[in-house]
C-alpha positions, 0 to 999 in steps of 0.5 A: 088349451095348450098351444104349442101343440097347436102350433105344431098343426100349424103351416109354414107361410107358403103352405098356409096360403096355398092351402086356404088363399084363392088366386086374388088373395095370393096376389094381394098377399104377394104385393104386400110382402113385396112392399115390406122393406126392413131397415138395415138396423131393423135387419140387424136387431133381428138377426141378433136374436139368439133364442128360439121364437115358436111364433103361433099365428092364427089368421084367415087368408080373406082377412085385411088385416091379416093380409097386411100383417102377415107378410111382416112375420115372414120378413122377420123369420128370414132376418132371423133364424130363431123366429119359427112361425106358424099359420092356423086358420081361424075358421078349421080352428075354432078352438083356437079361435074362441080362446084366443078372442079379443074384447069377446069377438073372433079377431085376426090376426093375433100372434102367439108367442112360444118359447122354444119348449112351447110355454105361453110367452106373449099374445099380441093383435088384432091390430097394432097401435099405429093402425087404431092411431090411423083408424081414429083419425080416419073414423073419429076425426083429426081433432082426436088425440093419438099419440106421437104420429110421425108425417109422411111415414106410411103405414106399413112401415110403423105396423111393421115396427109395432110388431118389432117392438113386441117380437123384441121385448119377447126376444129379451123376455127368453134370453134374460129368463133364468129358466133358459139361461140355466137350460142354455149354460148362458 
């Protein structure tokens, strides 16, 4: 399947969510981006990035997950310019969503990351580390090994530096490929 056409079908935030969100889930996505708050080095990294991310994000908008990711994305492309994303429904797009699968189920969010001339960077979700970390802890108990987990650091926050994290190493990726530097002269 090639994505970067899909991609092209795909709807900028505002459009995504007033096409396929009711009143209620416009409001919770409203609060939660209202919620994300970059840091100012966070800020900065992103506005570093010199090359261009075409960002596919297939989501629903009645999904939590998504509803507590997505509004990252968005925070993103404004601190970078390079950072293009694009929303497709799950359910308009099932094509989409069976070659995009997790562990062989229909899972949302999941982020498809393009370079500028739409070759397949990365796919990164459903959900991000720090959350399965929370999950286990809530579901299988405390005594349960999850890796380095900061006290007192909400959520949202580490959910949002997960995605950094793999947003940059596709930033990097792009900008040190010897494909795109001899396209860029760079």
């Amino acid at each position: 399947m090639n994505l970067y056409e899909k991609f092209s079908q795909g709807l900028p935030y505002a459009d995504f969510l007033a096409r396929y969100a009711n009143a209620g889930q416009k409001q919770r996505w409203r609060q939660v981006h209202e919620q994300v708050k970059l840091t100012l080095e966070q800020q900065e990294l992103l506005g570093s990035f010199q090359r261009r991310m075409n960002v596919l994000c297939l989501a629903g908008a009645w999904c939590g997950d998504c509803i507590n990711q997505c509004p990252i994305f968005e925070h993103f492309a404004v601190a970078a310019p390079a950072i293009v994303v694009r929303y497709l429904d799950r359910d308009d797009h099932a094509d989409v969503q069976r070659e995009l699968q997790i562990n062989g189920g229909n899972r949302v969010p999941v982020v498809v990351l393009l370079s500028e001339d739409g070759l397949e960077v990365a796919r990164y979700g459903e959900r991000t580390l720090s959350k399965y970390r929370q999950m286990v802890r809530d579901q299988l108990g405390p005594s349960s090994p999850t890796g380095i987990a900061l006290p007192n650091d909400p959520l949202l926050g580490l959910v949002a530096q997960d995605w950094l994290n793999e947003f940059e190493r596709v930033q990097w990726l792009l900008r040190l490929s010897p494909r795109l530097r001899q396209m860029h002269g760079d």
